[in-house]
ROZA-81580 format. One record per residue: residue number from 1; x, y, z of N, C-alpha, C, CB in turn; chain. Coordinates in nm, 2 decimals. Each point is the difference from the previous one (the first is absolute). Glycine has a CB too. Example, Ala and Ser with C-alpha at 12.3 -4.5 7.8 and 13.67 -1.06 7.14 Angstrom:
  pos     npx     npy     npz    capx    capy    capz     cpx     cpy     cpz    cbpx    cbpy    cbpz  unit
    1    1.32   -0.57    0.78   -0.09    0.12    0.00    0.09    0.12    0.00   -0.19   -0.12    0.12     A
    2    0.15    0.23   -0.19    0.09    0.11    0.00   -0.08    0.11    0.08    0.12   -0.06   -0.22     A
END
This chain:
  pos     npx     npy     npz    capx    capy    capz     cpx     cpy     cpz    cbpx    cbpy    cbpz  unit
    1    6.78   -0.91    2.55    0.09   -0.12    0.00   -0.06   -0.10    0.10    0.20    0.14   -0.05     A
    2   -0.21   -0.28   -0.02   -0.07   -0.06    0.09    0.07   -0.16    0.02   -0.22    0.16   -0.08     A
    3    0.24   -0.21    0.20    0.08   -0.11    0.02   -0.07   -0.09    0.10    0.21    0.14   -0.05     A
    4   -0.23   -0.26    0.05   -0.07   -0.09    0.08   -0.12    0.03   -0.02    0.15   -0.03    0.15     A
    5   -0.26    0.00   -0.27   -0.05    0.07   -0.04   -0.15    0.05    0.07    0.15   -0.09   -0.17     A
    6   -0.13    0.20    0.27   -0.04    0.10    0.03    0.02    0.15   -0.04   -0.02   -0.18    0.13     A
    7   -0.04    0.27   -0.14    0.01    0.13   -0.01    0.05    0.08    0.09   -0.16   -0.04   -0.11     A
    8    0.22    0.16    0.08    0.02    0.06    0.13   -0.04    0.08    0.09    0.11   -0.06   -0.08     A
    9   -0.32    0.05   -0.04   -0.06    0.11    0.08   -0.08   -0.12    0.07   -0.02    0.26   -0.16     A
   10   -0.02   -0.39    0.09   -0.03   -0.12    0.12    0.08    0.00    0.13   -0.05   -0.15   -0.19     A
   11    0.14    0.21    0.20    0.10   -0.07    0.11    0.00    0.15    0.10    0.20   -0.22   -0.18     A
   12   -0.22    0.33    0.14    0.05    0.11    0.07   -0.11    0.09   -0.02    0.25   -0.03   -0.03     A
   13   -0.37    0.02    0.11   -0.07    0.08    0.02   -0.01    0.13    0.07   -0.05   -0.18   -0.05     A
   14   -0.08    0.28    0.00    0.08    0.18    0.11   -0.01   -0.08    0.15   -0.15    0.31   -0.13     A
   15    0.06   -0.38    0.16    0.02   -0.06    0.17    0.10   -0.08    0.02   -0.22    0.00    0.04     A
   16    0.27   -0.05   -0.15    0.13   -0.05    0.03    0.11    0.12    0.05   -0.05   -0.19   -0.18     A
   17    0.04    0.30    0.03    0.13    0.06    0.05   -0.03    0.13    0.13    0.12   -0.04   -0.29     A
   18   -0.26    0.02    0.28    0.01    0.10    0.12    0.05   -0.10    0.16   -0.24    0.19   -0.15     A
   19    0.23   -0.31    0.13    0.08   -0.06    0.09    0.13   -0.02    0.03   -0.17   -0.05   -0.02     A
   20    0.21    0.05   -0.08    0.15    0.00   -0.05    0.04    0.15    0.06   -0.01   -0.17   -0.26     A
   21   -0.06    0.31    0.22    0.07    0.12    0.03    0.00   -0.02    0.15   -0.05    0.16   -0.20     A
   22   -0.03   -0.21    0.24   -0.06    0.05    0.21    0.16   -0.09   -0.01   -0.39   -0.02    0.16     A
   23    0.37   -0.12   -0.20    0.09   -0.08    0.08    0.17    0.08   -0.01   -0.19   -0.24   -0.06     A
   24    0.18    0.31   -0.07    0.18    0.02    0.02   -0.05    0.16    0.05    0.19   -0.17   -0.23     A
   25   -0.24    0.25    0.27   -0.01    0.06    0.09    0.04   -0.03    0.11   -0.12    0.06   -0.10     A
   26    0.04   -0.19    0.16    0.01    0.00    0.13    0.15   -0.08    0.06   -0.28    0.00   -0.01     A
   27    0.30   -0.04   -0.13    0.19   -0.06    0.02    0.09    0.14   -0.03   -0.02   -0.30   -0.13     A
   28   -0.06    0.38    0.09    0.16    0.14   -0.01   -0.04    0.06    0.09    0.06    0.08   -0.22     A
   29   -0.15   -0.05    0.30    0.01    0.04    0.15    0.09   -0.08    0.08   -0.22    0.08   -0.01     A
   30    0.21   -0.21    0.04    0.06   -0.07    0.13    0.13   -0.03   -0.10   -0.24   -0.12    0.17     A
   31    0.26    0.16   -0.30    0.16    0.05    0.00    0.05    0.07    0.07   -0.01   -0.02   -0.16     A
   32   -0.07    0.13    0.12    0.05    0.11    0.00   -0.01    0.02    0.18   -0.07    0.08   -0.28     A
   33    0.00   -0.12    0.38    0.01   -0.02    0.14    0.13   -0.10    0.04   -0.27    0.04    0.02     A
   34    0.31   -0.13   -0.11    0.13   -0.10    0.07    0.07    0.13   -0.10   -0.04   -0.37    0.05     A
   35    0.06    0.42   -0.13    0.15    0.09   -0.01   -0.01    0.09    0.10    0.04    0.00   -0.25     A
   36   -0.15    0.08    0.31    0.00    0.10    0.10    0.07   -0.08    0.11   -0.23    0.14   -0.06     A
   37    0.15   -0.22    0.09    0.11   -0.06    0.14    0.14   -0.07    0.00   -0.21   -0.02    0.08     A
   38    0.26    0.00   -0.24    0.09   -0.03    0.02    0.11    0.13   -0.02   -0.10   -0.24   -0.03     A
   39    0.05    0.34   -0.04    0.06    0.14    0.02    0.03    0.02    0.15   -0.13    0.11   -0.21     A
   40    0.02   -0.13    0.28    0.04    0.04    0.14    0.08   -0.06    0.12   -0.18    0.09   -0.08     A
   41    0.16   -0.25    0.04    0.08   -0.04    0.08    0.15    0.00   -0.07   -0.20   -0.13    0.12     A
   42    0.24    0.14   -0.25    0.11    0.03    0.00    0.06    0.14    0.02   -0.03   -0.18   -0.11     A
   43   -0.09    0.28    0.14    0.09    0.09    0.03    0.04    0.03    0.18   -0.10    0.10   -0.26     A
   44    0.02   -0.24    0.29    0.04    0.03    0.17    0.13   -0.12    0.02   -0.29    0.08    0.12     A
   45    0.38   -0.10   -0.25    0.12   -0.07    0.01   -0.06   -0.16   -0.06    0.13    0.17    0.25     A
   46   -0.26   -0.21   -0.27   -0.02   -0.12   -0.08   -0.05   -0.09    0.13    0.20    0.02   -0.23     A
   47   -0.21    0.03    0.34   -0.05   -0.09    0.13   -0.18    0.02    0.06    0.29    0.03    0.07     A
   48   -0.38   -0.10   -0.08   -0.07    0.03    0.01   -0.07    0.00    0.17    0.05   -0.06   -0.28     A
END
């Protein structure tokens, strides 16, 4: 499927998506670190 006419193997190369995986890797970690700490400060009553 092709729109604005580029391809979408022009537009999304493996070094693209291997940048794409590091990058939402490295955003589901520092999720997953702001839910840890907000697990913990709410379990010390929500006060930090």
């Amino acid at each position: 499927m092709e729109s604005g006419g580029f391809s979408v193997s022009e537009r999304f190369s493996p070094a693209a998506a291997l940048q794409l995986a590091e990058a939402l890797r490295r955003a589901a970690e520092r999720a997953m670190c702001i839910a840890d700490a907000n697990q913990q400060t709410a379990g010390k009553g929500g006060a930090a």
